[in-house]
N, CA, C and O of each residue as an XYZ file, in Angstrom:
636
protein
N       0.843     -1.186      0.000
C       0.000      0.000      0.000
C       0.886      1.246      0.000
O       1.883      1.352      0.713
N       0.555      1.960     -0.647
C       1.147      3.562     -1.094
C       0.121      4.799     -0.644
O      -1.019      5.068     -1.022
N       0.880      5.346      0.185
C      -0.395      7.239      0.472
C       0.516      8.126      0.123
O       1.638      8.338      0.583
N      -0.136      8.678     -0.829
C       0.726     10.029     -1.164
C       0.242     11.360     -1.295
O      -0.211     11.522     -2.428
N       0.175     12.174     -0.726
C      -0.068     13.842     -0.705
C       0.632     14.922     -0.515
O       1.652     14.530      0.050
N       0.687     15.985     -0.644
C       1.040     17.042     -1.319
C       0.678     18.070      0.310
O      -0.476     18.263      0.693
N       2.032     18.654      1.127
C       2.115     19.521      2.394
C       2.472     20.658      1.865
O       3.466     20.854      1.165
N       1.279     21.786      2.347
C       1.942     23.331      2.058
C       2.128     23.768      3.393
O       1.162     24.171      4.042
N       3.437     23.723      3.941
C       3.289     24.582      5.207
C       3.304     25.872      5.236
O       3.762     26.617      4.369
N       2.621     26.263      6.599
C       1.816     27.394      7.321
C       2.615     28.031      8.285
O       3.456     27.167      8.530
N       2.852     28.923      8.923
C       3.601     29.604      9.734
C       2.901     28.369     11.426
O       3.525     27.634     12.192
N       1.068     28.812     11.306
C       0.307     28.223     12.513
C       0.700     26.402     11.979
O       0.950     25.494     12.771
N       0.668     26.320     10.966
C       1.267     24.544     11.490
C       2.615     24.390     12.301
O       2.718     23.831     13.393
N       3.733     25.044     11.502
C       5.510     25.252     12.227
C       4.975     25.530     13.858
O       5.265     24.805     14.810
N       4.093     26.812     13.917
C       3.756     27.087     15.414
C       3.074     26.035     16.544
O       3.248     26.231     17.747
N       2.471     25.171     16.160
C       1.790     24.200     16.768
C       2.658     22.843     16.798
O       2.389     22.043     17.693
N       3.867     22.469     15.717
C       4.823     21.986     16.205
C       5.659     22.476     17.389
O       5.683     21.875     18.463
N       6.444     23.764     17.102
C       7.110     23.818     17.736
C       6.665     23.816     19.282
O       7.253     23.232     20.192
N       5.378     24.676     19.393
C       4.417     24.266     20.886
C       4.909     22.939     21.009
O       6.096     22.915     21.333
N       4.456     21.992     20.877
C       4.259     20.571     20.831
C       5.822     20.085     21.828
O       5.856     19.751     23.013
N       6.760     20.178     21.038
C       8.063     19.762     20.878
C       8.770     20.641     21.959
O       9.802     20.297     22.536
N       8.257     21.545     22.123
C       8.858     22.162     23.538
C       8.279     21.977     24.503
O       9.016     22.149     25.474
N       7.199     21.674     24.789
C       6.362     21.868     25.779
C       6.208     20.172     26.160
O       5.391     19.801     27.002
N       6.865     19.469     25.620
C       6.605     17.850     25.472
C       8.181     17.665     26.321
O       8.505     16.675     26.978
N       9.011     18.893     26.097
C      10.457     18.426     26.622
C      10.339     18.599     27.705
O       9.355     19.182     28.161
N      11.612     17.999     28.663
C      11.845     18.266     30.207
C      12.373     20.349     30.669
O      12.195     20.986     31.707
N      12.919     20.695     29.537
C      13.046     22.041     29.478
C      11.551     22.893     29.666
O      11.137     23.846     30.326
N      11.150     22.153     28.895
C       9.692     23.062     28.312
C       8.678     22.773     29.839
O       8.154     23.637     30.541
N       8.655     21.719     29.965
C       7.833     21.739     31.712
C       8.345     22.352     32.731
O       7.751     22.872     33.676
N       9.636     22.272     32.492
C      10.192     22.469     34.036
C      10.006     24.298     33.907
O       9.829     24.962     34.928
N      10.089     25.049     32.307
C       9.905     26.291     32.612
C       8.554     26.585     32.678
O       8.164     27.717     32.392
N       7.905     25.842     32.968
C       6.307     26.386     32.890
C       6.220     25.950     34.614
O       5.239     26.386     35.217
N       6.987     25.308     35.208
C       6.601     25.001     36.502
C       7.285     25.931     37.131
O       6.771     26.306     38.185
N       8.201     26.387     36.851
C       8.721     27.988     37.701
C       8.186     28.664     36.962
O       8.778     29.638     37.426
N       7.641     29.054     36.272
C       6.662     29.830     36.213
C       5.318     30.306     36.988
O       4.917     31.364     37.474
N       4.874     29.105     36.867
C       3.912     28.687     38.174
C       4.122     29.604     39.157
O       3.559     30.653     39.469
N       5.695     28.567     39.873
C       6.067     28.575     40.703
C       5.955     30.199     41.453
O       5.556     30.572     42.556
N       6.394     30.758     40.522
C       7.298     32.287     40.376
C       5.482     33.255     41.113
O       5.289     34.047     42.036
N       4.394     32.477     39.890
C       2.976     32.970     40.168
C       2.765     33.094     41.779
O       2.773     34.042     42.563
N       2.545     31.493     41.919
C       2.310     31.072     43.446
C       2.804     32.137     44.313
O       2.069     32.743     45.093
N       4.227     32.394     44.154
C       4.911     33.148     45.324
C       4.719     34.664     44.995
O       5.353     35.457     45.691
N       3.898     35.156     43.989
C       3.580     36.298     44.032
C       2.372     36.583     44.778
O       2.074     37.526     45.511
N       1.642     35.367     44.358
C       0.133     35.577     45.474
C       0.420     35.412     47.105
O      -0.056     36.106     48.004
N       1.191     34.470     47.204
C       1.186     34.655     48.742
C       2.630     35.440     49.202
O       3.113     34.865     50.178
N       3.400     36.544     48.775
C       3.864     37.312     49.174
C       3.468     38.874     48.939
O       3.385     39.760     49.789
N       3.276     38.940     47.718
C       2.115     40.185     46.717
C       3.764     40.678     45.994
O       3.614     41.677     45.291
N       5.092     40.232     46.032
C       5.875     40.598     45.478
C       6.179     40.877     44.182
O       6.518     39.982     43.407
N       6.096     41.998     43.867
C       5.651     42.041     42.021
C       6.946     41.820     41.387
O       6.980     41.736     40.160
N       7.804     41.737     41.937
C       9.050     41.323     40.849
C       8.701     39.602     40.835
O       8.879     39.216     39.680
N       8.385     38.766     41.486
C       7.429     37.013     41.274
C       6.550     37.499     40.213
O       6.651     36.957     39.113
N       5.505     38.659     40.414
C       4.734     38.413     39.238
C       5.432     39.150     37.797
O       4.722     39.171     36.792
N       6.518     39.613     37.747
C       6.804     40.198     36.612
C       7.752     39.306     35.938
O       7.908     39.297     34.717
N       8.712     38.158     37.200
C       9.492     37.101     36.369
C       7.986     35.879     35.830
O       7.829     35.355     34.727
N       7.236     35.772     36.886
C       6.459     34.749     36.426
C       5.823     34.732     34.872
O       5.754     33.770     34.107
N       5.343     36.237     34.640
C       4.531     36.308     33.209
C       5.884     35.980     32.449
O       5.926     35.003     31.700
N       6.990     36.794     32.639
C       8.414     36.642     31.921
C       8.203     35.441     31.278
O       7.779     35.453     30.122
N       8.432     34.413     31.847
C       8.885     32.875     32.175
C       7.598     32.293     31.452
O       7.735     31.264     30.791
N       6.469     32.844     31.536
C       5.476     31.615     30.844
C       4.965     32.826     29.824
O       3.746     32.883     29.985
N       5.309     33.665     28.995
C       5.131     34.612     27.947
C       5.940     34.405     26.967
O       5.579     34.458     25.792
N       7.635     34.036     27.509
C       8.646     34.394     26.794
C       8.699     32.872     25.449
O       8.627     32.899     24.220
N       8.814     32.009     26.182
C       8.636     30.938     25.250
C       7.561     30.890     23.900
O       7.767     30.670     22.706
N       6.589     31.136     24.509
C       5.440     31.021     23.467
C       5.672     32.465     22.968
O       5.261     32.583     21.814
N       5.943     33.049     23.228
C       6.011     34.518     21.968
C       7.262     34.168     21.337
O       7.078     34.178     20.120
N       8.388     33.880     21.609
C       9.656     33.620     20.534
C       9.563     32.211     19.634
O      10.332     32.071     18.683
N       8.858     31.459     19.880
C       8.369     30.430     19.735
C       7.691     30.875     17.798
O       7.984     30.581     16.639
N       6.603     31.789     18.604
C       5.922     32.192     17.484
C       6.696     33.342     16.541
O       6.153     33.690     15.493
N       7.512     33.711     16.798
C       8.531     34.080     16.375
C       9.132     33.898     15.191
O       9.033     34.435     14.088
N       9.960     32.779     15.776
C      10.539     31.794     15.371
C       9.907     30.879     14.171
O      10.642     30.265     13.397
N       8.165     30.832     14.065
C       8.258     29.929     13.261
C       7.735     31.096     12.097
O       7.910     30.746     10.930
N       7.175     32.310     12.294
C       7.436     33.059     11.366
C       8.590     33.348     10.432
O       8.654     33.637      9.237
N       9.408     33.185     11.320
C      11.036     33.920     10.621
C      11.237     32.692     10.037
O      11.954     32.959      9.072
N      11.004     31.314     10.038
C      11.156     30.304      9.129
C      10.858     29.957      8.714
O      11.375     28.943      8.245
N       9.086     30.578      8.223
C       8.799     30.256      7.190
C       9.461     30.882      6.035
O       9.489     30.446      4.885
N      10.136     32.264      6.621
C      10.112     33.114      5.351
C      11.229     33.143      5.071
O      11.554     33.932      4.184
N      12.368     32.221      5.770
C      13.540     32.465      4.908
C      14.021     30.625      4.795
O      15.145     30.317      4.400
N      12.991     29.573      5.201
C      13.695     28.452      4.560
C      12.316     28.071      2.812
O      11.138     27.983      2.467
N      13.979     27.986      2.285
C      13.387     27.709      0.789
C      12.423     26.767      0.571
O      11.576     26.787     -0.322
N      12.686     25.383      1.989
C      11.324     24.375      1.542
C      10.150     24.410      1.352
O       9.390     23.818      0.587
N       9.930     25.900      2.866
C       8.623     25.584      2.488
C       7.636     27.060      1.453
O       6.538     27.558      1.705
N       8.349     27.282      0.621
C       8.068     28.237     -0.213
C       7.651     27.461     -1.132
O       7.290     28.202     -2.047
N       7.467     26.242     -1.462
C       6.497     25.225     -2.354
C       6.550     24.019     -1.405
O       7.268     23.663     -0.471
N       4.949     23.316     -2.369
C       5.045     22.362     -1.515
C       5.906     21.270     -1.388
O       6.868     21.173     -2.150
N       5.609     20.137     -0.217
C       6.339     18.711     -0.151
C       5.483     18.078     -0.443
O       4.351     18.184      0.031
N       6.021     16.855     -1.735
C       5.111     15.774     -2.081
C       5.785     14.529     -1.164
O       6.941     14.125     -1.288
N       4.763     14.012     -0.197
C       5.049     12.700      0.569
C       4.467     11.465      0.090
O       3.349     11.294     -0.394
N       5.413     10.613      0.303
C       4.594      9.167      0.083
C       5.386      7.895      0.446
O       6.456      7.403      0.087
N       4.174      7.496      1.516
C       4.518      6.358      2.514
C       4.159      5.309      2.164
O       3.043      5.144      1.670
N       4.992      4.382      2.330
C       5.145      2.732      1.396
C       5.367      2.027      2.253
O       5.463      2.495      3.387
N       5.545      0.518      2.000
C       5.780     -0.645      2.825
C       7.220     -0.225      3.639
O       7.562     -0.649      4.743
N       7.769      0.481      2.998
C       9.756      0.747      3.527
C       9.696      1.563      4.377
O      10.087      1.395      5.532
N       9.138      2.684      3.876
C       9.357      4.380      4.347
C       8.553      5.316      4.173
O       7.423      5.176      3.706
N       9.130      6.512      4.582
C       8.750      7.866      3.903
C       9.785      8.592      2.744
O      10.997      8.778      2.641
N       8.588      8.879      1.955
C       9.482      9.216      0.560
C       9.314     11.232      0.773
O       8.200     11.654      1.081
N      10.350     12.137      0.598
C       9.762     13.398      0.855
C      10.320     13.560     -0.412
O      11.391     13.004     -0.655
N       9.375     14.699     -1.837
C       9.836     15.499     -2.276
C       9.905     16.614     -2.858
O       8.829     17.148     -3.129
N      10.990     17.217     -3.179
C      10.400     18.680     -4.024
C      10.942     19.006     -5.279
O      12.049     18.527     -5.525
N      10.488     19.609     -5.999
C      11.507     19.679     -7.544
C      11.953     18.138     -7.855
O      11.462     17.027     -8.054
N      13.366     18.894     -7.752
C      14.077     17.074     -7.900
C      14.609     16.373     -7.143
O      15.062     15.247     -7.348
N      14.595     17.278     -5.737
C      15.253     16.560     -4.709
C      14.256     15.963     -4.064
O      13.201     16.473     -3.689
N      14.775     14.410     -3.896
C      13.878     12.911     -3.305
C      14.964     12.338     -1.891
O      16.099     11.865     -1.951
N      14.003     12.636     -0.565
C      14.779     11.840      0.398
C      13.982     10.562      1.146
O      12.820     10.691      1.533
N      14.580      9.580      1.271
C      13.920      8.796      2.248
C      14.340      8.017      3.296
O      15.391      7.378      3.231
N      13.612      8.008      4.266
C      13.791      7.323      5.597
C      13.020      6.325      5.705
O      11.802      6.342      5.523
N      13.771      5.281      6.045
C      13.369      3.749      6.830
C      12.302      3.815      8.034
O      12.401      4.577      8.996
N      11.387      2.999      7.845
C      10.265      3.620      8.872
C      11.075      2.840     10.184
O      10.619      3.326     11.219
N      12.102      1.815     10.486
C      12.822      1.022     11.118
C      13.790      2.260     11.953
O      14.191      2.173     13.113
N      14.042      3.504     10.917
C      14.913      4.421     11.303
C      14.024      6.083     12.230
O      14.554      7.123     12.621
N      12.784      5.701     12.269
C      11.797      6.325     13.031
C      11.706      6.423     14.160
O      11.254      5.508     14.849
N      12.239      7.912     14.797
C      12.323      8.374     16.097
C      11.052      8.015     16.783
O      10.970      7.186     17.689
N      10.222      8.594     16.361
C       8.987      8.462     17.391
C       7.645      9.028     16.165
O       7.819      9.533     15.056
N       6.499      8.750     16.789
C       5.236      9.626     15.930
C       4.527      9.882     17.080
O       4.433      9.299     18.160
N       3.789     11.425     16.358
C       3.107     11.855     17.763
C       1.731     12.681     17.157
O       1.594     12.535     15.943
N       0.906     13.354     17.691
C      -0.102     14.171     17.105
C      -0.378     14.994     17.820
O      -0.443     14.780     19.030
N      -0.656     16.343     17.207
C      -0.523     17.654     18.406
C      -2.004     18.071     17.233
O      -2.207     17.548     16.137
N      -2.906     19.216     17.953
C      -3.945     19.385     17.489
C      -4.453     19.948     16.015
O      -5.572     20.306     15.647
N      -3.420     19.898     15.448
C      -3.309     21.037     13.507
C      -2.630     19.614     12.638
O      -2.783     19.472     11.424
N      -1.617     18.301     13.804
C      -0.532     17.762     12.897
C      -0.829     16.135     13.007
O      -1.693     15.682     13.758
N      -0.112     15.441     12.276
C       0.705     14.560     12.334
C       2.292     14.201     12.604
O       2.853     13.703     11.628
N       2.857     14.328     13.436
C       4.478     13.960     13.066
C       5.404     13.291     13.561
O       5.865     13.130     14.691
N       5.638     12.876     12.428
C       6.970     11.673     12.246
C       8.363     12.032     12.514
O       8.984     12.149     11.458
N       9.136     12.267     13.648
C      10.436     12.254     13.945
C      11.537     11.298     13.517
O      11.505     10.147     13.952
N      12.309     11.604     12.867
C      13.215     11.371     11.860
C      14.201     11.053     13.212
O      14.582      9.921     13.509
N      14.413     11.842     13.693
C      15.694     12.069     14.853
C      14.852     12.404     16.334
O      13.712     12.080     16.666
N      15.676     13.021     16.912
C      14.814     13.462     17.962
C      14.488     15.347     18.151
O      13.872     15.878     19.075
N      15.222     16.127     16.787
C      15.198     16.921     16.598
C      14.054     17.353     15.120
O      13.195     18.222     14.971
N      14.443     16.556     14.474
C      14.168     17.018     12.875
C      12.338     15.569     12.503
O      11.955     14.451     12.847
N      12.009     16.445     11.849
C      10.443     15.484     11.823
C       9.667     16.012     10.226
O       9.780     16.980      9.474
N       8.979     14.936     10.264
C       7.973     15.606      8.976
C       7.009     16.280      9.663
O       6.680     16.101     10.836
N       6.719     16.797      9.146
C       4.957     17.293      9.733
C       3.773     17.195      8.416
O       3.799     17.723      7.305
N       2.784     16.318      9.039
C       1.880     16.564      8.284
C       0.249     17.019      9.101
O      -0.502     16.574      9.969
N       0.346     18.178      8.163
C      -1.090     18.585      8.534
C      -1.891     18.182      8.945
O      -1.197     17.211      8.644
N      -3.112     17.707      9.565
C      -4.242     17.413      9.187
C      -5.522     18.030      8.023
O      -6.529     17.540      7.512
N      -5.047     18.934      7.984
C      -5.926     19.714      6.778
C      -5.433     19.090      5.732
O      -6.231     18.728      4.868
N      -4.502     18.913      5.622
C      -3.562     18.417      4.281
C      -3.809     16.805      4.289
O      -3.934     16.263      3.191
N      -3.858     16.308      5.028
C      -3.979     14.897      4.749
C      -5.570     14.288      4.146
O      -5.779     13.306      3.433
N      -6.572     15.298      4.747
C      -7.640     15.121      3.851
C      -8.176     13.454      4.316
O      -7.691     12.862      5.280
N      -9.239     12.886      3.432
C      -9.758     11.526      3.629
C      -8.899     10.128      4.073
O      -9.232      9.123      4.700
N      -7.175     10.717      3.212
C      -5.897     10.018      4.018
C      -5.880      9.943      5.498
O      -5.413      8.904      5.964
N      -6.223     10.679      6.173
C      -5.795     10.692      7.555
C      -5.675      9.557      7.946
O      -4.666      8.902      7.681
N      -6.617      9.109      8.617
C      -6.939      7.738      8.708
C      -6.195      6.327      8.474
O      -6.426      5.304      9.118
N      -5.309      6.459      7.485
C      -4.409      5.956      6.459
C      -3.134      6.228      6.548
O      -2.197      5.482      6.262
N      -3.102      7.233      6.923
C      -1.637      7.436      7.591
C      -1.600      7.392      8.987
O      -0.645      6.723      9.384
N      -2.318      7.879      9.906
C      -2.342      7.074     10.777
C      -1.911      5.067     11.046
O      -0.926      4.570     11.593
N      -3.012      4.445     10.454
C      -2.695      3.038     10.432
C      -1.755      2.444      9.467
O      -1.677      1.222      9.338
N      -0.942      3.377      8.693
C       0.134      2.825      8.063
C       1.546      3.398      8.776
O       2.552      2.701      8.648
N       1.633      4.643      9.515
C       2.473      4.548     10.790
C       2.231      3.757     11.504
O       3.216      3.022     11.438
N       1.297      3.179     12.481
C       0.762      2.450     13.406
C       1.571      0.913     13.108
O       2.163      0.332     14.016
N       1.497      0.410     11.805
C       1.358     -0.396     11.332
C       3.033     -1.003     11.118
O       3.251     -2.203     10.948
N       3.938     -0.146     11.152
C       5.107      0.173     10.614
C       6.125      0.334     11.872
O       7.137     -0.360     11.960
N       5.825      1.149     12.676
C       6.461      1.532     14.167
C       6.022      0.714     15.257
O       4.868      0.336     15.458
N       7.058      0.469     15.955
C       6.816     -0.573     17.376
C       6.002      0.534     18.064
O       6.359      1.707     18.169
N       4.825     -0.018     18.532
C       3.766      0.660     19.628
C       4.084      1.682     20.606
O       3.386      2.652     20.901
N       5.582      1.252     21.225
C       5.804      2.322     22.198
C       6.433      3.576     21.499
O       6.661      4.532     22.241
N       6.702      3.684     20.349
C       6.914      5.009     19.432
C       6.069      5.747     19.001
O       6.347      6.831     18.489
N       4.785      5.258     19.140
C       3.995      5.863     18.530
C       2.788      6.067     19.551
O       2.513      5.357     20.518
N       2.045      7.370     19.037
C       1.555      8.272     20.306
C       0.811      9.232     19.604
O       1.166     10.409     19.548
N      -0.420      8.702     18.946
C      -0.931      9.601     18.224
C      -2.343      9.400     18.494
O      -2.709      8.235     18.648
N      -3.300     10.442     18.587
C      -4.895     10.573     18.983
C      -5.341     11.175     17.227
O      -4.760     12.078     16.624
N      -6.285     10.514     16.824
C      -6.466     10.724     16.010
C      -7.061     11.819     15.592
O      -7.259     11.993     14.389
């Protein structure tokens, strides 16, 4: 079996990864828990430098964040057209123009689903992302052909 479709990324898809992927790390909790933290001790002391690091601390991420995936949409060349994907018995096939890459689904970091995506981690840094808007009547299909492909404890996706 073969699924193949066609990803235009979005600034709000990059943004809902990168949410995802930070906020999934031990970095990304632990700064939202001093954050908290920072809150807590503003209410029960009334110390406004707690409440001015606290907003700091749980503002700063998600605004550079979003930032960040602005400034990459607009200066990486990929996603200034689309990616044609297509997942087979082996792998994932990604391509554009003429450049064709593929990964071993055997060589698959992890799969996960955040509320806009699908995505397939390559590494523990670098991933496909696929839409859900983009995947269309596929969904479903890519879902159970990751599922199908990756040992269970890699995969971590709500449909």
């Amino acid at each position: 079996m073969e699924i193949e479709f066609d990803v235009k990324m979005e600034s709000g898809i990059l943004y809902d990864y990168m949410l995802h992927h930070t906020y999934s790390s031990f970095t990304g909790i632990m700064g939202t828990a001093v954050g908290a933290l920072l809150l807590i001790a503003f209410f029960s002391d009334r110390q406004v430098l707690f409440l001015l690091a606290g907003v700091v601390v749980l503002v700063y991420q998600p605004w550079s964040l979003f930032l960040r995936s602005k400034q990459q949409m607009l200066n990486s060349p990929a996603f200034k057209k689309p990616l044609h994907y297509k997942l087979t018995e082996e792998g994932i096939e990604v391509s554009q123009d003429e450049a064709v890459e593929n990964q071993k689904w055997e060589n698959m970091y992890k799969a996960v689903s955040t509320n806009r995506s699908i995505v397939v981690y390559t590494s523990r840094i670098n991933a496909c992302i696929f839409p859900k808007k983009d995947l269309g009547e596929n969904r479903y299909k890519v879902i159970e052909m990751i599922s199908t492909h990756m040992p269970p404890g890699k995969v971590k996706i709500r449909g």
